[in-house]
C-alpha positions as a Python dict, from the first residue, in 0.01 Angstrom:
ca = {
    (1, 'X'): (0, 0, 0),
    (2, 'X'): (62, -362, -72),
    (3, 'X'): (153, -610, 229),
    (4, 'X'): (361, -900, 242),
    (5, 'X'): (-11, -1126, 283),
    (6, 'X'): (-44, -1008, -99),
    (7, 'X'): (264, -1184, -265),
    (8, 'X'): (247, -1546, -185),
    (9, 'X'): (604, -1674, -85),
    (10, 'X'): (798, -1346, -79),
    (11, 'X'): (902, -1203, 256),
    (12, 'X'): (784, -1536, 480),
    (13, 'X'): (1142, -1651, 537),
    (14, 'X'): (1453, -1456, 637),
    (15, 'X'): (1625, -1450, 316),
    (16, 'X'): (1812, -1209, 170),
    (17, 'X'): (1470, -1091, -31),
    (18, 'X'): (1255, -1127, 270),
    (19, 'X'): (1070, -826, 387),
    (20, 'X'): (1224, -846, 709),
    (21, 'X'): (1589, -819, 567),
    (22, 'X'): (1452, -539, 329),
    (23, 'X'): (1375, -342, 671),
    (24, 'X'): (1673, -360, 821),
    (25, 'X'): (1899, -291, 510),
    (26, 'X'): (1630, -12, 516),
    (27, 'X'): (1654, 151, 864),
    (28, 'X'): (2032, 107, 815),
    (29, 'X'): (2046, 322, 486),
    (30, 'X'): (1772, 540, 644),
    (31, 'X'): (1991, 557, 985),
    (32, 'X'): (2308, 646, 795),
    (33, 'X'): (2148, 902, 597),
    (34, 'X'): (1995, 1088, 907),
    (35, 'X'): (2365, 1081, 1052),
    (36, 'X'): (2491, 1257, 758),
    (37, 'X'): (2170, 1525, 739),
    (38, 'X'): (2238, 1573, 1113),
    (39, 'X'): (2586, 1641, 1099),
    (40, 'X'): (2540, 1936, 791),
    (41, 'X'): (2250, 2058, 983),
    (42, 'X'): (2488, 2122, 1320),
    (43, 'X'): (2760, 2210, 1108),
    (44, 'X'): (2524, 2536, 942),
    (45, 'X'): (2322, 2569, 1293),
    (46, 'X'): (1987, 2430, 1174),
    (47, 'X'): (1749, 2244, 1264),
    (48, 'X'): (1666, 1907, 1178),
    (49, 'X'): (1354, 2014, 1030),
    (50, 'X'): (1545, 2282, 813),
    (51, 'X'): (1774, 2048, 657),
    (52, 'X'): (1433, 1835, 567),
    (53, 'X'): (1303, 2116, 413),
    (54, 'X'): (1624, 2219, 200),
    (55, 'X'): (1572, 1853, 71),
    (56, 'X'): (1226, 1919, -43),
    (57, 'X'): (1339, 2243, -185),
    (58, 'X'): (1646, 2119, -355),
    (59, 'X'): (1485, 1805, -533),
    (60, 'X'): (1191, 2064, -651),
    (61, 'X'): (1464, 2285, -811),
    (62, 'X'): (1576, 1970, -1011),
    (63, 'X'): (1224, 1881, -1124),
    (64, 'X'): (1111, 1622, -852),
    (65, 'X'): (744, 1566, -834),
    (66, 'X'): (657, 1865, -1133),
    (67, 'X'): (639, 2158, -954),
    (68, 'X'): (848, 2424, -793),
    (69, 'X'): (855, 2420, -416),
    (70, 'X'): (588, 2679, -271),
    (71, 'X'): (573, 2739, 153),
    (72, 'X'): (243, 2548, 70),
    (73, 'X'): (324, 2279, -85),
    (74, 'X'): (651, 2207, 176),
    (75, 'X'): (390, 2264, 479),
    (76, 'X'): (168, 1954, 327),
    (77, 'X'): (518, 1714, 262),
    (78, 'X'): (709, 1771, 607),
    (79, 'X'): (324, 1836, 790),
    (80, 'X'): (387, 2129, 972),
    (81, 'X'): (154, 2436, 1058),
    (82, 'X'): (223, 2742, 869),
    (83, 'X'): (372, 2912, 1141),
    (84, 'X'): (638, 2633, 1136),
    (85, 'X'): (679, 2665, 780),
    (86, 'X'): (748, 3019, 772),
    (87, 'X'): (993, 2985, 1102),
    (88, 'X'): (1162, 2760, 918),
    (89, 'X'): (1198, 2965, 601),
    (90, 'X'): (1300, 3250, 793),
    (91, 'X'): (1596, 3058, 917),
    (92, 'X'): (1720, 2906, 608),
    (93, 'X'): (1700, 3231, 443),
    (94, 'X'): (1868, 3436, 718),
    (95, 'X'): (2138, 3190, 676),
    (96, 'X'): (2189, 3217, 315),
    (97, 'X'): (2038, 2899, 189),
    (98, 'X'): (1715, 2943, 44),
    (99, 'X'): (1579, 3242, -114),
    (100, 'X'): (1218, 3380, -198),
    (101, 'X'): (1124, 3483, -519),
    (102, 'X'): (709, 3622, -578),
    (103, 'X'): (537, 3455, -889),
    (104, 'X'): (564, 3717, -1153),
    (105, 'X'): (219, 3649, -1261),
    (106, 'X'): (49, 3660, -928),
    (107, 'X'): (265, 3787, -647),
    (108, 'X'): (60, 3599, -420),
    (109, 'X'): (287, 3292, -482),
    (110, 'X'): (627, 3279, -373),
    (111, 'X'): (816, 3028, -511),
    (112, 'X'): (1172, 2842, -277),
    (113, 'X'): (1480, 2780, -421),
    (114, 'X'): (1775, 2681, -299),
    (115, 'X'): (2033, 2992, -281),
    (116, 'X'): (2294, 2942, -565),
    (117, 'X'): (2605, 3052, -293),
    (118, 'X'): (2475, 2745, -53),
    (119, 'X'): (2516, 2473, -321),
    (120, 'X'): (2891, 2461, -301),
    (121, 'X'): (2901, 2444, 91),
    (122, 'X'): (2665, 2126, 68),
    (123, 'X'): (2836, 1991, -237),
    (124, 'X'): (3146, 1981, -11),
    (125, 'X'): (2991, 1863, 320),
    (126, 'X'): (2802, 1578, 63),
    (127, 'X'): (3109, 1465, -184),
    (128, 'X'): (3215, 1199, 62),
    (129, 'X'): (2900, 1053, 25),
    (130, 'X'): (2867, 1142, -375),
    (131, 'X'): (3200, 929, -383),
    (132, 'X'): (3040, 666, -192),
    (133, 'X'): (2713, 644, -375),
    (134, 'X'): (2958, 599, -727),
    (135, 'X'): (3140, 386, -531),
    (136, 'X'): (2860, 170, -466),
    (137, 'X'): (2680, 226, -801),
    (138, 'X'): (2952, 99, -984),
    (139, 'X'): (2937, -224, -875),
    (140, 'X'): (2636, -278, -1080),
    (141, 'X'): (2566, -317, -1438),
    (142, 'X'): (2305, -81, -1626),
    (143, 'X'): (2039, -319, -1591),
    (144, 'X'): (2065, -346, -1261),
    (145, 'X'): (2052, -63, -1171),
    (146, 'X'): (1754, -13, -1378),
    (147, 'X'): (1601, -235, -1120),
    (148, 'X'): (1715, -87, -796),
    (149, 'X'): (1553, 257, -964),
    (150, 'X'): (1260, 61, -999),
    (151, 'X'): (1251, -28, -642),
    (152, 'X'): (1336, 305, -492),
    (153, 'X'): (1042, 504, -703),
    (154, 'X'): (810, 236, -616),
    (155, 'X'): (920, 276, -223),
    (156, 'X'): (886, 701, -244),
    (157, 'X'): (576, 601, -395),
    (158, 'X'): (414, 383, -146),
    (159, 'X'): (593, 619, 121),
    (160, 'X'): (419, 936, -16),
    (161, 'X'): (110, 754, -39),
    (162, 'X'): (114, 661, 335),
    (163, 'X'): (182, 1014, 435),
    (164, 'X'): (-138, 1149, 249),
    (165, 'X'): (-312, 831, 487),
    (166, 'X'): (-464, 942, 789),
    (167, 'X'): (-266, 720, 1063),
    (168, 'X'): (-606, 658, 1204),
    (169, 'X'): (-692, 441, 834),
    (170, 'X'): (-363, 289, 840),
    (171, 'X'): (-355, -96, 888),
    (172, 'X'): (-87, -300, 1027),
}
């Protein structure tokens, strides 16, 4: 993970670039976000570690990160013990929004997806912020976008890195 030390100029001042004012438009967003999660969460009785895991398995289903979302593979991204996991599974499947479904080759494997009858009850909790996200996105021209894309894979990417960092490595 780069620091602010590394790019001479950038993020000294408080400027609309600066790193500082990127952190606060960034706990904001981040803040806002959580709201929203916390509020669908309450609304279907979960907890807020369910609703992080239907994330994780709903970006898997579209093809985030390559692979299908395994009770593995979700332990490792929201660090939890297995036990956890599989509480967590149980409850988002007793409530109708995840289901199971054992590897045909090796029914070892179980593979997560998000239950097809759950998708429209988040798609209408969420369109108020779809509407706002288009709202916002349209403001922008292509290539601008572009670069805000840019940005945002390059922050999930230095954010996934410092997960797989043991906190103990981690400098300030």
């Amino acid at each position: 993970m780069r620091t602010a030390d590394e790019s001479p100029g950038r993020g000294m001042d408080d400027g609309p670039t600066s790193l500082q004012s990127f952190a606060v438009l960034l706990r904001r967003m981040n803040s806002e976000f959580n709201r929203i999660a916390h509020e669908f969460a309450q609304a279907q009785g979960l907890h807020p570690t369910d609703m992080q895991a239907l994330v994780a398995i709903l970006d898997a289903d579209r093809g985030e990160g390559g692979h299908t979302m395994t009770p593995g593979r979700l332990r490792e991204q929201l660090n939890l013990t297995s036990g956890a996991v599989t509480a967590c599974l149980d409850r988002l499947e007793r409530a109708g929004h995840i289901r199971r479904v054992r590897d045909s080759s090796d029914r070892r494997v179980v593979h997560l997806h998000y239950a097809a009858a759950a998708k429209p009850v988040a798609r209408d909790f969420f369109k108020p912020l779809a509407t706002g996200t288009e709202a916002a996105r349209t403001q922008f021209a292509d290539d601008e976008l572009r670069v805000v894309i840019r940005f945002l894979q390059a922050m999930n990417e230095e954010l996934a890195q410092l997960r797989r960092t043991d906190p103990n490595e981690r400098t300030t």
